[in-house]
C-alpha angles and dihedrals in degrees: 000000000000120000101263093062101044082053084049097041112035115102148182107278113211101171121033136187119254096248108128114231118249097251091223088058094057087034085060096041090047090051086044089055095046080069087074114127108260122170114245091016080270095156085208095179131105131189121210100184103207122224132193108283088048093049096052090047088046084060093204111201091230099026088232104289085298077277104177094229124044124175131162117231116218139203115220108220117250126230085254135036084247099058089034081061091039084059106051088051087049090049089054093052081057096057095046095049084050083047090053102043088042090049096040087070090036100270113132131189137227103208114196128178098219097113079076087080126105096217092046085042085068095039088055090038091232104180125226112269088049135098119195111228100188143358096214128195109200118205154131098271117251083207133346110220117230124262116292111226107270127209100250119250094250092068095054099048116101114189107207119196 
């Protein structure tokens, strides 16, 4: 699949097989993702992988997906409220690389923003001077839902003089 389909075609999972994932293939997309652009070279993200005990304290509503891995992606704070923010952006360019190299061998995500929570925050032992960007599950898709209608381009476009 060439870039430009796996962006197209990539989506949200919500219910995964039980297959485990081979832990060298997430090894590579995680290294993949770390190539994500990020200002100062400040390789802001952390990766909290979740296991079993943690998951069951986290009480997911829908559990994941039952995805057989789960991990929380944090965003290191900056010295200023500008790079705090830098590196937030960066973080999420992160997630999305990781997305892409997971969907391009058939792997596909659930990204919830629980870890938001100050109660999950403590379960994951998120310290202070960290946001958490995602909660991920990480799985072969039981099913992949079809497209959700999209704004088209045009009407996003703004030509400035």
């Amino acid at each position: 699949m060439d870039i430009l389909e796996i962006m197209k075609s990539r989506r949200n999972i919500k219910n995964f097989k039980p297959d485990p994932i081979d832990p060298d293939e997430l090894q590579s997309w995680l290294n993949a993702a770390a190539m994500a652009p990020n200002h100062k070279m400040t390789e802001p993200w952390e990766i909290y992988m979740v296991g079993s005990e943690t998951r069951t304290k986290l009480n997911h509503k829908i559990n994941f997906g039952n995805a057989p891995v789960v991990f929380a992606v944090l965003s290191k704070h900056g010295k200023t409220d500008i790079e705090t923010e830098e590196n937030k952006l960066a973080t999420a360019c992160f997630v999305q690389n990781f997305n892409l190299a997971a969907w391009s061998e058939g792997v596909g995500t659930f990204w919830s923003s629980m870890g938001g929570n100050p109660k999950n925050r403590e379960i994951l032992g998120v310290p202070d001077g960290y946001d958490v960007i995602g909660v991920f599950g990480v799985g072969y898709p039981n099913e992949i839902p079809e497209p959700k209608q999209r704004t088209p381009i045009e009407n996003k476009l703004k030509q400035l003089l």
